[in-house]
C-alpha atoms as one frame of an Amber mdcrd trajectory, in Angstrom:
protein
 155.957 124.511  50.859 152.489 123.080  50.364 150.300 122.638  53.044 147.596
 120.072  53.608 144.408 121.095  54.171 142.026 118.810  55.412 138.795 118.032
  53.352 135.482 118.619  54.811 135.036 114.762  53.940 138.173 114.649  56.411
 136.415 116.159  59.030 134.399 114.642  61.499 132.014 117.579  62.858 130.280
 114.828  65.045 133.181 114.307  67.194 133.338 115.720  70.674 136.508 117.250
  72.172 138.606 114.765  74.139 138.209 115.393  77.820 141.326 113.663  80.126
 140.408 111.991  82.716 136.184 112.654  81.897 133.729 110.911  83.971 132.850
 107.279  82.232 130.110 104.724  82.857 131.713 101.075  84.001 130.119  99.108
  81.065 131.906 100.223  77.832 129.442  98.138  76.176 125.850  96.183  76.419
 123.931  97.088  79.726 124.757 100.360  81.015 122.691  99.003  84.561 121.668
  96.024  86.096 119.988  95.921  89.039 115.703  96.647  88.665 116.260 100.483
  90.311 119.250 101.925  87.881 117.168 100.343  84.781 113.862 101.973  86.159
 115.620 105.249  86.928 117.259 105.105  83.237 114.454 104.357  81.761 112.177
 107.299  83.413 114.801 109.756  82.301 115.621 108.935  78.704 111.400 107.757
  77.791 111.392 110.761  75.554 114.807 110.528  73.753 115.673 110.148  70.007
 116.970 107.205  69.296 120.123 108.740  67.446 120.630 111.244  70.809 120.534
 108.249  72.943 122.965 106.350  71.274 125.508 109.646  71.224 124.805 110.000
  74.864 125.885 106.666  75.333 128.689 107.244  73.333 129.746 110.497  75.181
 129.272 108.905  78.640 130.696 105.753  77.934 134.195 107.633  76.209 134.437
 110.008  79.686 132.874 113.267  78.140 131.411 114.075  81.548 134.170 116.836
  83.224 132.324 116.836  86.836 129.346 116.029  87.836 127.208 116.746  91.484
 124.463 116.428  92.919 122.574 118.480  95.757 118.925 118.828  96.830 117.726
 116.726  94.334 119.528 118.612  91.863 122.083 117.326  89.424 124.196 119.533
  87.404 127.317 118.416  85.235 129.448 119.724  82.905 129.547 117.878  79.591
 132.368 118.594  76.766 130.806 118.368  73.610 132.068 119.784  69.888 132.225
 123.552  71.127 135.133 124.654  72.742 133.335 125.673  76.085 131.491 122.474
  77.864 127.809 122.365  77.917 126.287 122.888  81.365 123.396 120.275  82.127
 121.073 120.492  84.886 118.743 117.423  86.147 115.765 118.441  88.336 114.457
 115.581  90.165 110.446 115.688  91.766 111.350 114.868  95.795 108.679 113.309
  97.831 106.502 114.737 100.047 108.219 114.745 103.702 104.991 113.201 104.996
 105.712 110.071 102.547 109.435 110.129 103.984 108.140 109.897 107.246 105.775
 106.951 106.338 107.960 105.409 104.450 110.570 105.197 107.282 108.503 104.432
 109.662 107.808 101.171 108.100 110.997 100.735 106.991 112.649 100.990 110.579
 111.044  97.554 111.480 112.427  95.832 108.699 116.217  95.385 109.739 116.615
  93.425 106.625 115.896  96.260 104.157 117.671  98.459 106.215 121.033  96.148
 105.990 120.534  95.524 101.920 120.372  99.790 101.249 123.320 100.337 103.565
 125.029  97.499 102.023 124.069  98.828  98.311 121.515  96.389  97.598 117.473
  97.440  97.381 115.330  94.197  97.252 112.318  94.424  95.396 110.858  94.462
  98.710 111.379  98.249  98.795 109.758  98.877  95.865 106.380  97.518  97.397
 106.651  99.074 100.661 106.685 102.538  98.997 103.352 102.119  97.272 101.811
 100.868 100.192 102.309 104.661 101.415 101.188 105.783  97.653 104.883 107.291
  96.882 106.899 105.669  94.467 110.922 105.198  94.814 110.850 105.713  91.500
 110.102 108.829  89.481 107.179 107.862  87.060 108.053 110.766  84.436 111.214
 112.225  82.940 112.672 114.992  85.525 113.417 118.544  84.119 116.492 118.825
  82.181 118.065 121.220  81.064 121.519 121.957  78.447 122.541 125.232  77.664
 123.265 123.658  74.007 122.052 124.997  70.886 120.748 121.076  69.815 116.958
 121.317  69.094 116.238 118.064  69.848 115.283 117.364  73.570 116.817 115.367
  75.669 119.750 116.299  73.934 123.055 113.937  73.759 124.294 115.867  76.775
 121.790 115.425  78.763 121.470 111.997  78.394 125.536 111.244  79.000 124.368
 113.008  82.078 121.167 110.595  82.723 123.202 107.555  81.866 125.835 108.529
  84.307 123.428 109.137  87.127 121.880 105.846  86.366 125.241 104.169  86.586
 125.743 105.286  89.866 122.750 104.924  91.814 122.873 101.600  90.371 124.894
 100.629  92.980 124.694 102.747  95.767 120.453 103.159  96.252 120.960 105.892
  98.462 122.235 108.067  96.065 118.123 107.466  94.416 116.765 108.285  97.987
 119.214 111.458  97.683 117.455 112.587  94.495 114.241 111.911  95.467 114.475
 114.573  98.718 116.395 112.913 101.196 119.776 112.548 101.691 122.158 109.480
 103.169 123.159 111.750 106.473 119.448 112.164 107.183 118.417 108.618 106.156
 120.974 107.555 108.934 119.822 110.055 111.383 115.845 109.454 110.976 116.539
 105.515 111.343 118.306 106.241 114.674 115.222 108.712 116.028 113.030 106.204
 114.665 114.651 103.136 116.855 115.210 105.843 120.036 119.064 105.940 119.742
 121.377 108.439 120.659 122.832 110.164 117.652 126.845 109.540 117.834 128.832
 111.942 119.753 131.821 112.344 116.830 134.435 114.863 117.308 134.548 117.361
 114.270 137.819 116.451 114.088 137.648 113.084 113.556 135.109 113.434 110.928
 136.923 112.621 107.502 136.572 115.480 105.152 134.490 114.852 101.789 136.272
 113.340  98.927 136.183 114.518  95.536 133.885 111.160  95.360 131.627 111.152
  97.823 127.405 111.746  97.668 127.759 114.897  99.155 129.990 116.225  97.008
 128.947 113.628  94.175 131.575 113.691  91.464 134.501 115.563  90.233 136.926
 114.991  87.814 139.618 113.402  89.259 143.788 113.771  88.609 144.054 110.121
  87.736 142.321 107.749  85.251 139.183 106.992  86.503 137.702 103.277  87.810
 135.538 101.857  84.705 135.873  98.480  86.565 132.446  97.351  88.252 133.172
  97.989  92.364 131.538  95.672  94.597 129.654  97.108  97.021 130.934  98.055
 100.841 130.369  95.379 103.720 128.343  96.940 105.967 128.041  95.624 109.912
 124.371  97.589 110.374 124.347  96.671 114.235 127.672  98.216 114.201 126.814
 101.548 112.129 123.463 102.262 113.272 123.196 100.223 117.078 120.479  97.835
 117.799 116.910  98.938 118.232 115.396  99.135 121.747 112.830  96.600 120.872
 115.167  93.602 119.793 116.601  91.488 122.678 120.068  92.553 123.015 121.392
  89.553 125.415 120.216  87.057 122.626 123.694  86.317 120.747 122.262  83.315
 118.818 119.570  86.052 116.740 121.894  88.760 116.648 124.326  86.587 114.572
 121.652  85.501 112.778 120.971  88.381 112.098 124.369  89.815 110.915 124.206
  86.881 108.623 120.927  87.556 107.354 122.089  91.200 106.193 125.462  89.540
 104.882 123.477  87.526 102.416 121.648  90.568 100.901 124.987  92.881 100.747
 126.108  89.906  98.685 123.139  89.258  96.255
């Protein structure tokens, strides 16, 4: 019996190990963002990159090379399946602000209800943007963060790292929090500081009515789930902010007529 042996022309060595059910971006081609944050977050993170590991890192993110990914304390780490047999462990290191620029940040912030309802709703006029410099902090990192793969690739970023970068930049591009998670502060405490800053109570929920974390959620970020994952575009949650958060102290509670307006004005940005 002959056997075949395959020719080294026969042999792709560029081609990564299929992962089942891998993380993948929701754009399988063009744009991998669009909204002005996920493009300036994408951008920060791959200004350094080859051309030919960019593209690859597209490639690997877009074809669900990505087993898990999470994210804590400004920390990302993800494990990528590349060519090897063992998947590459990547690390992103994002810079967190200052807590003194949180703090002046939010306190601005607070008084514009509008803002407020467009972040919960996964929105982040342009608005934002402006009202962080005005505090000289910037929602946006200005230089690459600190990567790291445990690859033997001498170029850097490497094509894991990016998959990684492109991933992130997927999903912050709809859900902004997620960027003021990386950046030092994280959705539970964004809620909480918002309620101290309008003096109101903090809920009183029973522990056991709290829904445990999903393999999905920011906490917990991402895992690799048992079924296919969603590479459809999601739109993003309606959000009643006078329901979530309460209505601050120093708007006029027994006027109906601007508290609908209001609830419209924060349906039109959840929409745009």
């Amino acid at each position: 019996m002959i056997s075949h042996w395959p020719t080294h022309q026969e042999i792709d060595i560029n081609v990564p190990i299929s992962v089942e059910h891998g993380l993948q971006l929701r754009s399988q081609r063009g744009e991998i963002v669009k909204n002005w944050w996920g493009r300036g977050l994408l951008a920060a993170m791959d200004s350094t990159a080859v051309k030919e590991e960019l593209d690859a890192g597209k490639r690997y993110a877009r074809k669900g090379q990505i087993e898990w990914m999470e994210c804590s304390e400004s920390t990302v780490k993800a494990s990528v399946q590349g060519r090897d047999d063992k998947p590459y462990t990547v690390t992103i290191a994002f810079k967190a602000l200052p807590g003194a620029a949180w703090t002046a940040v939010l306190t601005e912030l607070s008084q514009r209800l509008d803002l407020c309802g467009a972040i919960l709703g996964g929105s982040m006029p342009e608005d934002v943007q402006a009202l962080f410099e005005r505090h000289d902090a910037a929602v946006l990192p200005a230089d690459p963060p600190h990567s790291t793969c445990d690859c033997e690739r001498t170029e850097r970023p490497c094509r894991h790292m990016l998959a990684v970068a492109c991933l992130v930049a997927d999903r912050v591009d709809t859900r902004p929090l997620l960027l003021f998670e990386l950046r030092g502060l994280p959705q539970e405490q964004f809620m909480t500081r918002l309620r101290e800053l309008w003096n109101l109570p903090l809920p009183d929920v029973d522990d056991a009515d709290v829904p445990q974390p999903s393999e999905r959620s920011v906490t917990g970020y991402y895992r690799r789930p048992d079924v296919e994952p969603e590479t459809q575009p999601t739109a993003p949650p309606k959000v009643d902010v006078l329901a979530k958060l309460g209505i601050p102290q120093f708007f006029n509670q027994d006027d109906q007529t601007s508290l609908q307006t209001l609830r419209k004005l924060y349906h039109d940005h959840i929409r745009r």
